[in-house]
C-alpha positions in Angstrom: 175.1 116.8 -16.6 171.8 115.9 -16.1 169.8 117.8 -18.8 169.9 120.2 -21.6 167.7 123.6 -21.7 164.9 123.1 -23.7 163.0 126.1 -23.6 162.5 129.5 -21.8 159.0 130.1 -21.1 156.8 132.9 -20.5 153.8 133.4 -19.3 150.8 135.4 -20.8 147.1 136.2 -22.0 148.0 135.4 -25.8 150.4 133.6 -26.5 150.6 134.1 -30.4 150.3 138.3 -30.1 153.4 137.7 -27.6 155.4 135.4 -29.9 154.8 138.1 -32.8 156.5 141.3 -30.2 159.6 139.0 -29.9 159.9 137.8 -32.9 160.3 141.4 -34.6 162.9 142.1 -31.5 165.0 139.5 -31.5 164.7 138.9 -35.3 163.3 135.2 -34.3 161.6 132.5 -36.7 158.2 131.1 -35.5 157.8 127.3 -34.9 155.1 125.2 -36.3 152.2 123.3 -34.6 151.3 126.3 -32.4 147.6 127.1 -30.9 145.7 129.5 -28.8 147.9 127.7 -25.1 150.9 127.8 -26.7 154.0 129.5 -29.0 157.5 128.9 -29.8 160.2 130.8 -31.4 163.5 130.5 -32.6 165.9 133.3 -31.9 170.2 132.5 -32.6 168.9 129.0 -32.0 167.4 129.2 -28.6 163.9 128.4 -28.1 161.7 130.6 -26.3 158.1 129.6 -25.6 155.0 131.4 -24.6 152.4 129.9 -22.5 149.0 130.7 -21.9 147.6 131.4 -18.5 144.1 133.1 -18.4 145.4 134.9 -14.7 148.3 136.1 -15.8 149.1 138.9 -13.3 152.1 140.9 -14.6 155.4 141.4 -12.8 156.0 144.9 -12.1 159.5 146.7 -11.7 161.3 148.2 -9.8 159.1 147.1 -7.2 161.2 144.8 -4.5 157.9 143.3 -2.9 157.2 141.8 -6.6 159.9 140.0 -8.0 160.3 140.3 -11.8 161.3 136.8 -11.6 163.3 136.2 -15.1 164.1 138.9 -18.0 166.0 139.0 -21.3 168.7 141.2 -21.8 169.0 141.7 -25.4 172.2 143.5 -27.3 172.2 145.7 -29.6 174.4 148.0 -31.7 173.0 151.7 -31.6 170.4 152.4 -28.6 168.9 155.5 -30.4 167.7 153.2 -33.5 166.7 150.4 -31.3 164.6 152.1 -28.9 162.2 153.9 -31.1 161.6 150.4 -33.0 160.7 148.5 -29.6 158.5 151.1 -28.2 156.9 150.8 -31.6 156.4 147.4 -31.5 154.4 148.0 -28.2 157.1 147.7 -25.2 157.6 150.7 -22.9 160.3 152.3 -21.4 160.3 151.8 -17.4 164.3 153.2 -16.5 166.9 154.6 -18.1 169.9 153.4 -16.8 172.3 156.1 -15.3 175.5 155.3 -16.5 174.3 155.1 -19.8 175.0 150.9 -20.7 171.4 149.8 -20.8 167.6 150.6 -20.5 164.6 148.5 -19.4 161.6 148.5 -21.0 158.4 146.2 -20.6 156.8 144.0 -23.3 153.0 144.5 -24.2 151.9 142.5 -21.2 154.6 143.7 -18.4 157.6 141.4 -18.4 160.6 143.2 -18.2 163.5 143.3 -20.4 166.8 145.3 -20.9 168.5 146.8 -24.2 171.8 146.9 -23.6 175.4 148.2 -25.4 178.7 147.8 -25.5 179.9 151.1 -24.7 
């Protein structure tokens, strides 16, 4: 082995406003000692950061000329409860998958991420 992960890191205008969306879905804890460059959280004990980059140019799917380049699946128990909660906390639904096991949505700046069940 030659290292451990640290950190997943995103890219993004805000950092903190980004930290906050994934914080309320992934029911994570905030670090300390962040600023206006940088955020962590804390989510089943895996960090996940959030960087600042002032041209942050957001990934757009499905578009296979534009890779989305990394995304989160998260779990979840009952789609129909979850979904209304994310797109309320400012994500937005870009497929519905059609056999019915997961859904992607975008976060408030455009990275994508997937709901998914156990059917």
């Amino acid at each position: 082995m030659i290292g451990k992960l640290r950190s997943v890191v995103l890219d993004c205008p805000n950092p903190a406003e980004l930290a906050s969306f994934y914080e309320e879905l992934l029911g994570a804890e905030r670090l300390a000692g962040g600023d206006e460059t940088w955020e962590v959280i804390v989510a089943d004990g895996q960090r996940v950061a959030f960087q600042r980059s002032s041209d942050y140019q957001p990934p757009t799917f499905p578009d296979p000329h534009a890779s989305q380049q990394v995304h989160f699946d998260v779990l979840v128990d009952d789609i129909e409860e979850a979904e209304p909660r994310v797109l309320e906390l400012g994500a937005r639904l870009v497929q519905k998958d059609t056999d019915g096991d997961f859904r992607v949505y975008a976060d408030p700046v455009g990275h994508p991420f997937c709901l998914v069940w156990l059917s």
